[in-house]
Short mmCIF file of the C-alpha atoms (twelve columns), coordinates in Angstrom:
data_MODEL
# 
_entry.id   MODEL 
# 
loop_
_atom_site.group_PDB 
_atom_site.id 
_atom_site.type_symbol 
_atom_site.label_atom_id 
_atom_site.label_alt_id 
_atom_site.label_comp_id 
_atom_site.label_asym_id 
_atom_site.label_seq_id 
_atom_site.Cartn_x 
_atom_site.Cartn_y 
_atom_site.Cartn_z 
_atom_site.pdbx_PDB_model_num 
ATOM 1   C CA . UNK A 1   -7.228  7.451   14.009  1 
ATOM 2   C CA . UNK A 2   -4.185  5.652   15.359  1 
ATOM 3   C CA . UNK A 3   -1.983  8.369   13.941  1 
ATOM 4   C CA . UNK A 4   -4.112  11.329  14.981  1 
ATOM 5   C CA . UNK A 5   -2.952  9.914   18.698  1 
ATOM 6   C CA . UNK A 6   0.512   9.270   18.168  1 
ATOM 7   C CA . UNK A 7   0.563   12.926  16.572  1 
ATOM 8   C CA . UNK A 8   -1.268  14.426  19.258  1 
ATOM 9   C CA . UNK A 9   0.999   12.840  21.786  1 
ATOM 10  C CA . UNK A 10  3.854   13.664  19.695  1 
ATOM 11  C CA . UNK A 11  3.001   17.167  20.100  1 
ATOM 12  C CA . UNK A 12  3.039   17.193  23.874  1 
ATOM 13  C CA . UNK A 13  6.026   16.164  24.155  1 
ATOM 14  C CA . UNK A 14  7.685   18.366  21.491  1 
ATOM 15  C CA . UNK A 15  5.866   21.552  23.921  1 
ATOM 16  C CA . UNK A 16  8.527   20.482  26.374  1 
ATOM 17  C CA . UNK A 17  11.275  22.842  27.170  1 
ATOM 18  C CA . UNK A 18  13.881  20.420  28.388  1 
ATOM 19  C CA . UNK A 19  16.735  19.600  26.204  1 
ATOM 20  C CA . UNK A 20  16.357  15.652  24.679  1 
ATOM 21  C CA . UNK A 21  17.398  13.027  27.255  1 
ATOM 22  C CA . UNK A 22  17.879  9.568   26.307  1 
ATOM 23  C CA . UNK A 23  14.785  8.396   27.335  1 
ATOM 24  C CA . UNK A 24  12.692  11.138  25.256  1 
ATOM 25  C CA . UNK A 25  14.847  10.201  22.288  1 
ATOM 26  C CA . UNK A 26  14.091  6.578   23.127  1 
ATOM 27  C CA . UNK A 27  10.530  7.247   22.939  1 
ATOM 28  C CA . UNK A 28  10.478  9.303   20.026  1 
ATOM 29  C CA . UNK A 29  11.916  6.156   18.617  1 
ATOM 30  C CA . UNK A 30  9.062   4.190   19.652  1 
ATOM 31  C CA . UNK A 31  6.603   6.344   18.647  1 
ATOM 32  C CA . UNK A 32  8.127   6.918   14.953  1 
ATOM 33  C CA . UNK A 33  8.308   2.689   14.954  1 
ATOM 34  C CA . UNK A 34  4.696   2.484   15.734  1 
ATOM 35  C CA . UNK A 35  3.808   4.944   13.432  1 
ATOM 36  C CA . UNK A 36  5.224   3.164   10.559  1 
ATOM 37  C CA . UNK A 37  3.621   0.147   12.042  1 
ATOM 38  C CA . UNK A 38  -0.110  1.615   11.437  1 
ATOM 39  C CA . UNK A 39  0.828   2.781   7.825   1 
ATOM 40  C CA . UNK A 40  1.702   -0.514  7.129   1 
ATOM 41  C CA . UNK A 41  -1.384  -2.251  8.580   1 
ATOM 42  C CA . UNK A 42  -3.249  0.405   6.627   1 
ATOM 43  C CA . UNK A 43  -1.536  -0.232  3.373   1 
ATOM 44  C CA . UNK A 44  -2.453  -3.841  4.150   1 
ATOM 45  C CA . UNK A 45  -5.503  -3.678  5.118   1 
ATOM 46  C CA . UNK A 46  -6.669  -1.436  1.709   1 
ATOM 47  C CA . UNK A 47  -5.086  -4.292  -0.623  1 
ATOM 48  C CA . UNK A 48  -7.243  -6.714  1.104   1 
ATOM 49  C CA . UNK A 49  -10.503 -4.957  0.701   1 
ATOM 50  C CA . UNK A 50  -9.083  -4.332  -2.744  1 
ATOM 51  C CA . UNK A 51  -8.719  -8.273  -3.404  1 
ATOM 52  C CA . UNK A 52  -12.337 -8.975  -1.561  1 
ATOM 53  C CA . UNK A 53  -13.815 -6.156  -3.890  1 
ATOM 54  C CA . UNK A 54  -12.942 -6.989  -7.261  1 
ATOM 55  C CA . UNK A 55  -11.654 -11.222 -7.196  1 
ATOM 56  C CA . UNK A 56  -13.041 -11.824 -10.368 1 
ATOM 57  C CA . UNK A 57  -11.000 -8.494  -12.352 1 
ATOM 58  C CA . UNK A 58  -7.710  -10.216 -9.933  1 
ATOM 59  C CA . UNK A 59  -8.093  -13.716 -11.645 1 
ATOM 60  C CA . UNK A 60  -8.760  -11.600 -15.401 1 
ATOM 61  C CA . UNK A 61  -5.201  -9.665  -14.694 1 
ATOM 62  C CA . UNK A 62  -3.625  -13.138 -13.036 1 
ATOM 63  C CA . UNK A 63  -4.993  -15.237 -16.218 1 
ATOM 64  C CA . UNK A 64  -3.872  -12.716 -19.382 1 
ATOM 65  C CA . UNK A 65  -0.054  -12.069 -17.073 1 
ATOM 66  C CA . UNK A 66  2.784   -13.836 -18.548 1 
ATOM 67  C CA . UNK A 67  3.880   -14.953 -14.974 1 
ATOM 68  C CA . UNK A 68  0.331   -15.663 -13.659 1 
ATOM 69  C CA . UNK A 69  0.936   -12.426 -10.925 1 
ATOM 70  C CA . UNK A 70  -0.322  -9.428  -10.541 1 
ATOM 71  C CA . UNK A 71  2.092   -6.321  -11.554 1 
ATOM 72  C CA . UNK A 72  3.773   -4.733  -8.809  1 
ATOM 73  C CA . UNK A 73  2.050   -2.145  -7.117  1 
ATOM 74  C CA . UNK A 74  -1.584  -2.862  -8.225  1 
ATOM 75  C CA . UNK A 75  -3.472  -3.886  -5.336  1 
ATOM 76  C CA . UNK A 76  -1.703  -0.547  -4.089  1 
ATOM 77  C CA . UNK A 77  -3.439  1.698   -6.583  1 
ATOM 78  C CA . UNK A 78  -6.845  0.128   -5.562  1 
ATOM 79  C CA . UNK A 79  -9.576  -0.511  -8.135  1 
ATOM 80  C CA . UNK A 80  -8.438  2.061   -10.478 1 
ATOM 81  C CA . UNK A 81  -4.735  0.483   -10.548 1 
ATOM 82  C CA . UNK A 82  -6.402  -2.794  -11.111 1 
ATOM 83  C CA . UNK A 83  -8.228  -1.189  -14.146 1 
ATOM 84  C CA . UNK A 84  -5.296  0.098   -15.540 1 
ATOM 85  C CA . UNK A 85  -3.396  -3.038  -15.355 1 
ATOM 86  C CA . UNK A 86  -6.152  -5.062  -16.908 1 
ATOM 87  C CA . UNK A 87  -5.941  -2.734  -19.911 1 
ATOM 88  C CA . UNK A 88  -2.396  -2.376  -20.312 1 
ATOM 89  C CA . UNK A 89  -2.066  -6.708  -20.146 1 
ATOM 90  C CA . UNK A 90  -5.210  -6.596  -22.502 1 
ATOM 91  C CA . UNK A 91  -3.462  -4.346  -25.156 1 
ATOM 92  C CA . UNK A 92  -0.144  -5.800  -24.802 1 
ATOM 93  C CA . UNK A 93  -1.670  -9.582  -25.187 1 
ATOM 94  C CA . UNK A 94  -3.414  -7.927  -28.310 1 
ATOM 95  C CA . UNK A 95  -0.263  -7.255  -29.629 1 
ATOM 96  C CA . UNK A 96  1.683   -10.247 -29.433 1 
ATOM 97  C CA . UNK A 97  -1.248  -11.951 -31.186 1 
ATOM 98  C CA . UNK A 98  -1.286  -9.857  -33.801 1 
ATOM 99  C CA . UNK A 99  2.946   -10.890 -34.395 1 
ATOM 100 C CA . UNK A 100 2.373   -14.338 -33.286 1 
ATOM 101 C CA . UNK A 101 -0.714  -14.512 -36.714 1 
# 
């Protein structure tokens, strides 16, 4: 929603017919600053509901990870990143007990 405004705003001022002063490139700035702001408070915000969701499939990826952390990128992915990361540790921890018998 925070975007659709920025966007919408964004659009006014490109209607403008003047030539780019400072001041519109200084707030074309702004705006592009804020709008990587809200991505990144969305991003955020999706890995949390992500942890809150699924805590006890977190602590099974944590627990079978050789460094006790999640692989990059998971919690980005959502559930179905965590799923895939829980079966790729799984089969790889297979494996190494297989060579370790």
């Amino acid at each position: 929603m925070s975007l659709a405004v920025i966007n919408v705003h964004q659009d006014e001022l490109t209607n403008e017919h003047s030539a780019p002063t400072a001041t519109i490139m200084a707030n074309r700035h702004r705006r592009h600053v804020i709008k990587k702001k809200v991505i990144a408070i969305g991003k955020l915000s999706r890995q949390l509901s992500v942890l809150r969701e699924n805590p006890d499939m977190v602590k099974e990826i944590k627990r079978i990870s050789t460094n006790g952390k999640l692989p990059l990128g998971t919690l980005a992915t959502g559930e179905q990143g965590l799923r895939h990361a829980l079966a790729t540790l799984g089969a790889t921890k297979e494996r190494s007990d297989d060579n370790a018998l």
